[in-house]
Every structure is written in C-alpha cells, then in structure tokens.
TORVO-623533 format. One record per residue (C-alpha): residue in three letters; x, y, z. Coordinates in steps of 0.5 Angstrom, whole numbers, plus 500, padded with zeros to 3 digits. Each point is the difference from the previous one (the first is absolute). Layout:
TORVO-623533
ALAXYZ/...
This chain:
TORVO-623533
UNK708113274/UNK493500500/UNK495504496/UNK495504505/UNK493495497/UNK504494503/UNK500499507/UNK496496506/UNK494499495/UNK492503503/UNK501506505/UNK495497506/UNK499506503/UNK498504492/UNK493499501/UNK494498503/UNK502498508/UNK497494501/UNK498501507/UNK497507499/UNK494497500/UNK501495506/UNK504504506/UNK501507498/UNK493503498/UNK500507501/UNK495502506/UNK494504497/UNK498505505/UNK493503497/UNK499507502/UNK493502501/UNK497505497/UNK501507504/UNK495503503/UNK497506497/UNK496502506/UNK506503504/UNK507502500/UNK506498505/UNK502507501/UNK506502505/UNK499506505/UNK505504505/UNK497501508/UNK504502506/UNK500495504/UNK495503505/UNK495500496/UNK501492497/UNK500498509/UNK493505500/UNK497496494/UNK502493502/UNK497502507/UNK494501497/UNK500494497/UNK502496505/UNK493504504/UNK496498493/UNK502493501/UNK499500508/UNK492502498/UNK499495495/UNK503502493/UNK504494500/UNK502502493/UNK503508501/UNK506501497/UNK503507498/UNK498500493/UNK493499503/UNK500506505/UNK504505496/UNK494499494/UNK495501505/UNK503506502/UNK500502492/UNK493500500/UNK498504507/UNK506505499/UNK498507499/UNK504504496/UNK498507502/UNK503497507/UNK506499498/UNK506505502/UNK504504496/UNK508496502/UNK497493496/
C-alpha cells in the first residue's frame, strides 16, 4: 500500500505556470472614464414620429449641417418648446 504523502513527486501544475507570463496574459482593456456631462437615456416613439425625425435630419444634412443627429434636433427642440403650447393628451 502507498502512504498519501508518496506519490510522482512535485505537482507541476500547483503553482506558478511558467508560461502565464509568456503566452497567456490576460488582455487588459482599459475603460475610460464616463462622461459625466451626459447620460445615455432610452426612450419610446412611434414610429411615425422617428421616420419625421430622421426626415428633418436628413433635410439638416441636405443644408449643410453635416453633423445632424437625432440627439442634436431633439435638444434644439428642448430649448425653443413653449410649454404653455403644449396639449393637454402628452
């Protein structure tokens, strides 16, 4: 019979892996910093309503506005909307 501390000797595989360093380094992706200046925010639209906005950017685009996006339009809108103009039903 064998006594448990006999055995094949050192255990190659307890222990530092020689070749960890060499060919299986992890990749180290660093994040950058959120930006604290906006947030990414999700929002519903019928679709009417997203094929009329991406109209008005493409006619954005057409006159020279080569950077139009919908985040722009939809800001611009937020800073002319007149709330007393506003329907009651939204």
């Amino acid at each position: 019979m064998r006594r448990e501390d006999e055995g094949l000797g050192e255990d190659p595989l307890n222990g530092a892996d020689p070749l960890q360093d060499t060919f299986y380094r992890p990749a180290v992706k660093a994040r950058p910093p959120k930006p604290e200046h906006y947030k990414v925010i999700s929002i519903s639209m019928y679709l009417e309503d997203i094929e009329q906005l991406d109209a008005m950017v493409a006619e954005l685009k057409k006159r020279g506005h080569t950077k139009a996006n919908r985040s722009q339009l939809i800001r611009h809108a937020l800073s002319v909307v007149d709330l007393e103009s506003v329907p009651k039903p939204y």
